[in-house]
C-alpha positions as CSV (number, residue, x, y, z in Angstrom):
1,X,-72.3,-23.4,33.2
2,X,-70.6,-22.4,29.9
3,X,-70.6,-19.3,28.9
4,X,-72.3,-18.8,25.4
5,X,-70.8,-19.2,21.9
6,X,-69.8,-16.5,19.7
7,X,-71.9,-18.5,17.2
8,X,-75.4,-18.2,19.8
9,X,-73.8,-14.8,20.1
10,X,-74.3,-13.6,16.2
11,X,-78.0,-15.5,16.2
12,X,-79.2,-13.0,18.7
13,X,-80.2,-9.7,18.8
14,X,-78.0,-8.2,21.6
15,X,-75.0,-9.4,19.8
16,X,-74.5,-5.6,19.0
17,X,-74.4,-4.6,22.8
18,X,-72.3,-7.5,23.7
19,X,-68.4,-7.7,24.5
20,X,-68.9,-10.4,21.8
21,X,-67.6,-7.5,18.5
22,X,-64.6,-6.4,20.6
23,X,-63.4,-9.4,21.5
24,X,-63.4,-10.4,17.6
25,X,-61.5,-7.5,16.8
26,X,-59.1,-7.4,19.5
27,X,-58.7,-11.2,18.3
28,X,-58.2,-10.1,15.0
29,X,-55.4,-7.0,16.0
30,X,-53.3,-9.2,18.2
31,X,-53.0,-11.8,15.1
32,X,-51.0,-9.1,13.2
33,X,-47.9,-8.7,15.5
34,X,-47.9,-12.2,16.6
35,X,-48.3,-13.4,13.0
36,X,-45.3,-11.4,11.8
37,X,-42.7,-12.0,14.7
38,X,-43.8,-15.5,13.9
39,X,-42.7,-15.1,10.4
40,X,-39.5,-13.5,11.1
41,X,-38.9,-16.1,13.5
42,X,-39.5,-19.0,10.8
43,X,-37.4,-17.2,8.3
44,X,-34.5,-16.8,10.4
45,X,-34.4,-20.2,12.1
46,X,-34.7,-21.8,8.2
47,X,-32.3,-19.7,6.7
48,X,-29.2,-19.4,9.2
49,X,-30.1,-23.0,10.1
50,X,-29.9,-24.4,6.7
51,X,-26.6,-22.2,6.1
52,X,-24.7,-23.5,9.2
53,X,-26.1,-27.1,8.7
54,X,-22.7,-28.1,6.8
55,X,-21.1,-26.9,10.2
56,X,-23.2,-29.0,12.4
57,X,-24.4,-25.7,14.0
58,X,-27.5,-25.4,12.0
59,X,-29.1,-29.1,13.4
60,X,-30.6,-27.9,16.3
61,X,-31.2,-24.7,14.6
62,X,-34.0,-26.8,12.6
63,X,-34.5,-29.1,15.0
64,X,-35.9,-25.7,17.2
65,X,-37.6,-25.0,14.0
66,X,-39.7,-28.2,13.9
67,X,-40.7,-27.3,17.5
68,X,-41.3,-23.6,17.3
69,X,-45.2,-24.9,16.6
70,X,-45.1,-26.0,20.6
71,X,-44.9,-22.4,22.1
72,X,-47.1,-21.1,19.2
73,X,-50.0,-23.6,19.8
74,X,-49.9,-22.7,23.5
75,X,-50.3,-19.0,22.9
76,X,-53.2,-19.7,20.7
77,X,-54.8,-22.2,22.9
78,X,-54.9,-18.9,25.4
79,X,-55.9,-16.9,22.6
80,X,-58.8,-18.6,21.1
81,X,-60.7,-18.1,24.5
82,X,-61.3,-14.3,23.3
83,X,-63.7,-15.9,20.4
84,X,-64.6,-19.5,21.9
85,X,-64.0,-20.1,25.6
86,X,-66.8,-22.3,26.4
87,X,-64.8,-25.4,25.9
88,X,-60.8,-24.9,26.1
89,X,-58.3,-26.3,24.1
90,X,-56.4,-29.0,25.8
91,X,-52.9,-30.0,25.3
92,X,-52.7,-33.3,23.7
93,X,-49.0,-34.0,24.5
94,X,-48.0,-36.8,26.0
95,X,-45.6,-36.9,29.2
96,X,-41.9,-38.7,28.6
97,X,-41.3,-42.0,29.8
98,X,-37.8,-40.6,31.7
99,X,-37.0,-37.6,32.7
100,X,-34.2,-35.6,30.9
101,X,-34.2,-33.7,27.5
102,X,-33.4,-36.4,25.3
103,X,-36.2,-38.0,26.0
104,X,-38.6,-35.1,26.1
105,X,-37.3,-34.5,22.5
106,X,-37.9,-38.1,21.9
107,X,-41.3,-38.1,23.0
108,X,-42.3,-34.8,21.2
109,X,-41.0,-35.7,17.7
110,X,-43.2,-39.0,17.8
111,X,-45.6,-37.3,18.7
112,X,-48.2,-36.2,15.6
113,X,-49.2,-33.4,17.7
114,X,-46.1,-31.8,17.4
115,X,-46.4,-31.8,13.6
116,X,-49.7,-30.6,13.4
117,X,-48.6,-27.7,15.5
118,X,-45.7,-27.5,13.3
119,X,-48.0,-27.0,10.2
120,X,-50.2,-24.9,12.2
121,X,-47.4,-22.6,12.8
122,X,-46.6,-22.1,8.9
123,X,-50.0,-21.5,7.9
124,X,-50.3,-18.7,10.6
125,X,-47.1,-17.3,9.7
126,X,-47.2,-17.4,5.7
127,X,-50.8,-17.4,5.1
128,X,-53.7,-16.1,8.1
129,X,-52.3,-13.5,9.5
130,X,-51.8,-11.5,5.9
131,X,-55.6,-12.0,5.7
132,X,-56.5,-11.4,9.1
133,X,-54.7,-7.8,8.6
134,X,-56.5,-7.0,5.4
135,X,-60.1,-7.8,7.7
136,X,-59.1,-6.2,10.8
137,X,-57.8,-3.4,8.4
138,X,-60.8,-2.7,6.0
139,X,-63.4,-3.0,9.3
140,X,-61.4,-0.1,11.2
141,X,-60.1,1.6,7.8
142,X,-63.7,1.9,6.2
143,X,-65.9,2.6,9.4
144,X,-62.9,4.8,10.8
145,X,-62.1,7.2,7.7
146,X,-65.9,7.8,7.6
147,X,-66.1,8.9,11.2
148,X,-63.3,10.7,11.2
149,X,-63.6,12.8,8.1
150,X,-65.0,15.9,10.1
151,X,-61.9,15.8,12.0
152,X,-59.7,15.3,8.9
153,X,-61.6,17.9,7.1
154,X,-61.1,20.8,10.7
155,X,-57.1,19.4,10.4
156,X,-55.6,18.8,6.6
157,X,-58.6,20.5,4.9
158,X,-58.1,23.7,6.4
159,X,-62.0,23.3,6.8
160,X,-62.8,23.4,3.1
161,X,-62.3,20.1,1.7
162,X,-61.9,17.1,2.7
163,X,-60.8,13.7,1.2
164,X,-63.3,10.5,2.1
165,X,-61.2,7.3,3.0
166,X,-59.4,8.5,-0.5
167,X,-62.3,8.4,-3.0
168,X,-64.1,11.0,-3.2
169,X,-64.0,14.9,-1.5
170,X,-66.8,16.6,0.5
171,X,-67.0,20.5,0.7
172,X,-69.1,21.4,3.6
173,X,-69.3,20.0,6.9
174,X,-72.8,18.9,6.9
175,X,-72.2,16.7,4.2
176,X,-68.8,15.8,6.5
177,X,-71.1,15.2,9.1
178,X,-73.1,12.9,7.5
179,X,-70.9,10.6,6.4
180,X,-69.6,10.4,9.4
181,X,-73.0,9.2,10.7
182,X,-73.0,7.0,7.8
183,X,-69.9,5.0,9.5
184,X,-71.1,5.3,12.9
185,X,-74.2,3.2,11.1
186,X,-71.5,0.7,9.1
187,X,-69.8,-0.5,11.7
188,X,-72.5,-2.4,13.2
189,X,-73.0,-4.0,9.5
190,X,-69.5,-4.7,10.1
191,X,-69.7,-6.9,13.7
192,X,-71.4,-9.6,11.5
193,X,-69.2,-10.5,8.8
194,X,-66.5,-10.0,11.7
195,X,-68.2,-12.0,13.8
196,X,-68.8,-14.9,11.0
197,X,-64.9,-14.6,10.0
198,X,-63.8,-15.0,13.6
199,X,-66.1,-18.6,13.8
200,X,-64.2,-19.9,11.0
201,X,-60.7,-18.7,13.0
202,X,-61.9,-20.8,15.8
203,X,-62.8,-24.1,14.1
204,X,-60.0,-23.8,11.5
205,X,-57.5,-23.3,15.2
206,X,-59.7,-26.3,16.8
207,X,-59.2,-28.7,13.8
208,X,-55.7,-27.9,13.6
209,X,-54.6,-27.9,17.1
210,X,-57.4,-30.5,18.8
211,X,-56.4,-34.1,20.1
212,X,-57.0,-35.9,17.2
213,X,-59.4,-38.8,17.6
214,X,-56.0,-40.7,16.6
215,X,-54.0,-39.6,19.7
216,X,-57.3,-40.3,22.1
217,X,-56.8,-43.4,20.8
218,X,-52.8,-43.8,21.6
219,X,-53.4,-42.9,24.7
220,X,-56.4,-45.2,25.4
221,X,-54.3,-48.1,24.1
222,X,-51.5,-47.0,26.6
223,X,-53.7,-46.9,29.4
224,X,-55.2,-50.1,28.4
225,X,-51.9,-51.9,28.1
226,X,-50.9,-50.3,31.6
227,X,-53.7,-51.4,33.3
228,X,-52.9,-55.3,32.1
229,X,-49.5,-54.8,33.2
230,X,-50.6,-53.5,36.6
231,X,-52.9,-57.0,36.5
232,X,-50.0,-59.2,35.1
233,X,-47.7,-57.7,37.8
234,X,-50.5,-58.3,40.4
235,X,-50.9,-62.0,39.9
236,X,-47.1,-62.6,39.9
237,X,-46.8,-61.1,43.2
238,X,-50.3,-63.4,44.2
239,X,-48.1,-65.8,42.8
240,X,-45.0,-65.4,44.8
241,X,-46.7,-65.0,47.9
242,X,-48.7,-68.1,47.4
243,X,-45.1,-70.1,46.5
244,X,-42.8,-69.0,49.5
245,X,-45.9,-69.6,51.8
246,X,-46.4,-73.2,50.3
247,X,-42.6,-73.6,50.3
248,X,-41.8,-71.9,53.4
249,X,-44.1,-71.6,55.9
250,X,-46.2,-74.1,55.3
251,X,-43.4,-76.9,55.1
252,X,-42.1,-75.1,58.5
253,X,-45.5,-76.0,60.4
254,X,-45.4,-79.5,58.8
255,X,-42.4,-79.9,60.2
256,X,-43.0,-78.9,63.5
257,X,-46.4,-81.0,63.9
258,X,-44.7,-83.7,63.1
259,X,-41.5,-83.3,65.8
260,X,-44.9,-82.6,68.4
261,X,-46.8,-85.4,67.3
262,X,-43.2,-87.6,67.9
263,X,-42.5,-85.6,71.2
264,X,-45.9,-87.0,72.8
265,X,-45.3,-90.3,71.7
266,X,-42.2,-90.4,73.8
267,X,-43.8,-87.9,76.6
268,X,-46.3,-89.7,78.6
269,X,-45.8,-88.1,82.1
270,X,-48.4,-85.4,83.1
271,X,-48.2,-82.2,82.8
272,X,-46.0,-82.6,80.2
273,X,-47.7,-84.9,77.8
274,X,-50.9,-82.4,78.3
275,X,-49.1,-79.2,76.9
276,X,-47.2,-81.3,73.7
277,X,-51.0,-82.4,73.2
278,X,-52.1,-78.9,73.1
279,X,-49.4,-77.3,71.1
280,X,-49.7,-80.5,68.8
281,X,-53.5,-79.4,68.2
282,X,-52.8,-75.8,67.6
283,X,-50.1,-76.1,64.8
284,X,-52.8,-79.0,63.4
285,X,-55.0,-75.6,63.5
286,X,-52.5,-73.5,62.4
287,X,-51.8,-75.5,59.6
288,X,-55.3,-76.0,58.6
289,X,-55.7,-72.1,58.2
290,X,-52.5,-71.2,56.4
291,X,-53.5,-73.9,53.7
292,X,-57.4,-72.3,53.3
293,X,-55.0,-69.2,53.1
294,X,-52.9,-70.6,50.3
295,X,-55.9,-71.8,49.0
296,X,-57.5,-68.0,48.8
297,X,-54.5,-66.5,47.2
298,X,-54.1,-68.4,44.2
299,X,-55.1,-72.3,44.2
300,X,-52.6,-74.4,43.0
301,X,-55.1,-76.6,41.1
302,X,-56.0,-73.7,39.0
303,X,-52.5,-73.8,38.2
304,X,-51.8,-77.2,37.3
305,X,-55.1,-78.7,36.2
306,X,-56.8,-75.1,34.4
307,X,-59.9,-73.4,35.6
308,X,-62.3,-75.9,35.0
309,X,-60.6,-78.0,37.7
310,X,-60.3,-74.8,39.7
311,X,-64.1,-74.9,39.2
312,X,-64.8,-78.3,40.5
313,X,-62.6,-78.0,43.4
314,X,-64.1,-74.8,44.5
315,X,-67.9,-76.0,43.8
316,X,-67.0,-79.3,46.3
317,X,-66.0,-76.9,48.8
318,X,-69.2,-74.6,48.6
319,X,-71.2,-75.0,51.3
320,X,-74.4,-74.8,48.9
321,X,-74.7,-77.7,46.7
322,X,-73.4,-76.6,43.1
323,X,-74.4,-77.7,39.5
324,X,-71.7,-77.8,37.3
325,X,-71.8,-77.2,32.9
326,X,-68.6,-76.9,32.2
327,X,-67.5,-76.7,28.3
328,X,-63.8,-75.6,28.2
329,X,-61.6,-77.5,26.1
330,X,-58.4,-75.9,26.6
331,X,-56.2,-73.4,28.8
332,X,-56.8,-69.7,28.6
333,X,-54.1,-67.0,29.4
334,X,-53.3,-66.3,33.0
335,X,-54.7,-63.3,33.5
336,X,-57.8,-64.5,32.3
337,X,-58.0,-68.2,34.5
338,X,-57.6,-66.0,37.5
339,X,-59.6,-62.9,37.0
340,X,-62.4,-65.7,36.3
341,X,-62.1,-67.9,39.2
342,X,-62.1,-65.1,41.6
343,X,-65.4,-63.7,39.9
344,X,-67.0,-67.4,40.0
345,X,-65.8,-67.7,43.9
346,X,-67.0,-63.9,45.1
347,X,-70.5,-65.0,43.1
348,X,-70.4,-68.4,44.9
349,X,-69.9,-66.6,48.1
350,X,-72.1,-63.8,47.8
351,X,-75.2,-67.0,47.3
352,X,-73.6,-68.8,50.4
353,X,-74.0,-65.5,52.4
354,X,-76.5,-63.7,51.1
355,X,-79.0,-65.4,49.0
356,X,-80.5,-67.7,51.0
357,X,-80.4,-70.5,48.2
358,X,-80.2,-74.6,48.1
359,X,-78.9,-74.6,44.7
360,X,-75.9,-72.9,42.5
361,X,-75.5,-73.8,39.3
362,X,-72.1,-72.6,36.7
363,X,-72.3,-72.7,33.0
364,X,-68.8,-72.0,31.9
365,X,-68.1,-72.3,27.5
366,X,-66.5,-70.4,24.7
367,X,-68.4,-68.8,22.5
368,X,-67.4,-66.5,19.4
369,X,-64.0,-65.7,21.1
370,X,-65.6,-65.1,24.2
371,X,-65.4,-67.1,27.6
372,X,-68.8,-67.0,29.1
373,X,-69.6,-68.1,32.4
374,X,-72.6,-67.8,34.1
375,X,-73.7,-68.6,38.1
376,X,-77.3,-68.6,39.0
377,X,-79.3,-69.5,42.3
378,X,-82.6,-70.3,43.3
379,X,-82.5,-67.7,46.6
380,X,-84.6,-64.5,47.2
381,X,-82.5,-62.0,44.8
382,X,-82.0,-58.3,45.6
383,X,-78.5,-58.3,45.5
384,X,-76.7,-55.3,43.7
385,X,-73.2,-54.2,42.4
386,X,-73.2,-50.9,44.2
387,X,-73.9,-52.4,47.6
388,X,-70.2,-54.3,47.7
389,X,-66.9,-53.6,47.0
390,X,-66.3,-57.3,46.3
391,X,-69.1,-57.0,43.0
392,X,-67.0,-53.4,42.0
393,X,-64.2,-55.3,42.3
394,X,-64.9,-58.2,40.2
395,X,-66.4,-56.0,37.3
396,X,-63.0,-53.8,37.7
397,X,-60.6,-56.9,37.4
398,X,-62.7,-57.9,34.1
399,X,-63.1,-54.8,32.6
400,X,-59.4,-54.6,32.3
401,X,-59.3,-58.0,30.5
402,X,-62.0,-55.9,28.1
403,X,-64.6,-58.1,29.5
404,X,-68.1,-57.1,31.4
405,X,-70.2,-58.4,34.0
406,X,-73.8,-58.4,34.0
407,X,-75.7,-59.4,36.8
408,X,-80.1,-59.9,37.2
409,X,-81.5,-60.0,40.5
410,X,-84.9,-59.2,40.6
411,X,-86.9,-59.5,44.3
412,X,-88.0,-62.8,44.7
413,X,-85.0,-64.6,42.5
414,X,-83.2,-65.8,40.8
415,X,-79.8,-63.8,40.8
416,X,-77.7,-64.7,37.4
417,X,-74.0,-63.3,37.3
418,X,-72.5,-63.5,33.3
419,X,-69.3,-62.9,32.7
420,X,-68.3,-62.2,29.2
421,X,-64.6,-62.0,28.8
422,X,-62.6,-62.1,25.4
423,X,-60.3,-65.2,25.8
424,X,-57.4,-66.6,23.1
425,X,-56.3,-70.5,24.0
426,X,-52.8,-70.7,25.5
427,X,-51.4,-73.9,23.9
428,X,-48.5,-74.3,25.7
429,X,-50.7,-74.1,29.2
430,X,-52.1,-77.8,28.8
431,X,-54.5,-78.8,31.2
432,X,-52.4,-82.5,32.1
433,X,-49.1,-80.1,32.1
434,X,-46.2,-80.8,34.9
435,X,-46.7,-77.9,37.9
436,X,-44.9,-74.7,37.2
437,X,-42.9,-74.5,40.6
């Protein structure tokens, strides 16, 4: 569980007898000498960078000065978790492509991070610190020259006199006393406004140095296109596969049926004839399999004829009777053919296996610049996404096209699978087009 915010902190009464003042101060103290080595830093790099520029020595002089805000933003990230740990402050870079420098430099200078760091960097070093001292400084100047004027008044006032954070003197030490005890009771006062300063530290630090719904968005685009790449690279290998068996080994067991089928014609003498016979019938078999095999990696009608085709063929080979409403009136990407014809044939199977039913029906159109497609049955229902991997898989190949699937199965029946999947025509993939191979 999180730990509370210095915000809840200041809205309750124990904020006073909480680490929550201390931890604002010491916040406040350690911005001084940071904020001034980063000046000094700044200053030097700009300066003896911009004088040695003419001799080429200054570039990466400045170029170290654009990325000074990289170490900077990583210190406060640590930091800020004195005032606001309950949710900490990620690094929004990105990793480079390749490995080496050149890249990494690359990568960072594209990068809008990096310049938000960058200006993060100047306004700490010109601007926040300076007033971060003068706070820090008139909380522990104010409440400290009060408490300490009895000791100031034993030590430089030779017990006489004493001067009162430098505005007025007290003679006697009862009245040093008291106002001591006047900034014991200040620096409580104090806590709050400290308190309230240090909130505005932390969201001014967490604006300026937060992934910015921009760069959630980079990177969600970059996932995205990696994920179709991984799908794109996936169906070419399907692809492959599905060529050198058709090529290969199919044409191989053709070939050899046919040499057994002409070896039994000439073989008629027992035992002889028998065992041609029987090794005739298993490559027969063989063959048989490794084209339902062919069939299962990627059909070769969906590649020629489109996945309407696809969808006839498979709906003649389904062992329940199938309804067909088919509406597309051209080709569709790839990706997209494939991704669908897989989701139609694990529905179709799940009804074959599972549901019980004497009737399938498919509604395939487009619709606003969606592919819709939608396979329903007349069995008993019940069927649900989390009970198989094939249904998770289905959804995950979809989702990656940015399309969903939605599926109703009440007890009883009917069970509806929809697949909503955003689609652009491919012209140049026409459904009377020569094979690709």
């Amino acid at each position: 569980m999180h730990s509370p915010s210095l915000w809840q902190a200041l809205r309750h009464r124990r904020y006073l007898r909480s680490s929550w003042p201390w931890r604002c101060a010491l916040y406040f103290l350690t911005s001084v000498p940071l904020g001034v080595a980063l000046l000094v830093c700044l200053l030097v790099l700009a300066l003896t960078g911009s004088l040695l520029t003419v001799a080429l020595v200054g570039v990466p002089l400045l170029l170290t000065l654009v990325l000074v805000g990289l170490p900077v933003a990583q210190v406060e990230r640590r930091r800020l978790r004195l005032i606001d740990p309950a949710v900490p402050l990620e690094d929004a870079h990105q990793d480079p492509p390749r490995t080496g420098p050149a890249a990494w430099l690359r990568t960072r200078l594209q990068e809008r991070s990096t310049w938000r760091e960058l200006g993060y960097a100047l306004l700490f070093g010109c601007l926040l610190w300076p007033l971060e001292a003068v706070v820090i400084g008139t909380v522990l100047g104010v409440s400290g020259g009060l408490i300490s004027t009895p000791l100031v008044m034993a030590t430089a006032g030779g017990g006489e006199e004493a001067r009162v954070i430098k505005l007025w003197l007290v003679h006697s030490y009862p009245a040093a006393f008291a106002v001591a005890l006047a900034g014991v009771l200040l620096l409580p006062l104090l806590a709050y406004p400290l308190g309230l300063l240090a909130v505005g530290r932390a969201r001014l630090t967490r604006l300026l140095l937060d992934a910015s719904p921009q760069q959630n968005d980079v990177r969600v685009e970059e996932l995205s296109r990696s994920r179709m790449r991984l799908v794109t690279a996936f169906e070419a290998e399907r692809r492959r596969i599905e060529r050198d068996l058709h090529d290969g080994a199919q044409q191989r067991l053709v070939a050899l049926s046919m040499h057994l089928g002409l070896a039994r014609l000439d073989a008629r003498e027992e035992p002889l004839a028998g065992l041609l016979a029987q090794a005739h019938g298993e490559a027969q078999a063989a063959l048989v399999e490794l084209r339902e095999l062919i069939q299962g990696i990627h059909p070769q009608v969906l590649t020629d004829r489109g996945l309407a085709a696809a969808i006839e063929d498979m709906a003649d080979r389904s062992p329940v009777p199938v309804d067909l409403d088919l509406d597309l009136p051209h080709r569709f990407l790839e990706a997209v053919e494939s991704a669908v014809y897989f989701a139609v044939c694990e529905a179709l199977a799940n009804v074959a296996k599972h549901s019980r039913a004497t009737r399938a029906t498919v509604e395939a159109r487009v619709d606003g610049g969606q592919l819709v497609v939608r396979v329903q049955d007349n069995g008993v229902g019940g069927a649900d996404k989390a009970d198989g991997t094939g249904l998770e898989g289905v959804a995950d190949r979809i989702s990656v096209l940015g399309g969903r699937l939605l599926m109703s199965s009440p007890s009883g029946g009917p069970t509806a699978f929809r697949l909503l999947v955003p689609c652009t025509p491919a012209p140049d993939r026409r459904p009377d087009a020569p094979p690709t191979r």
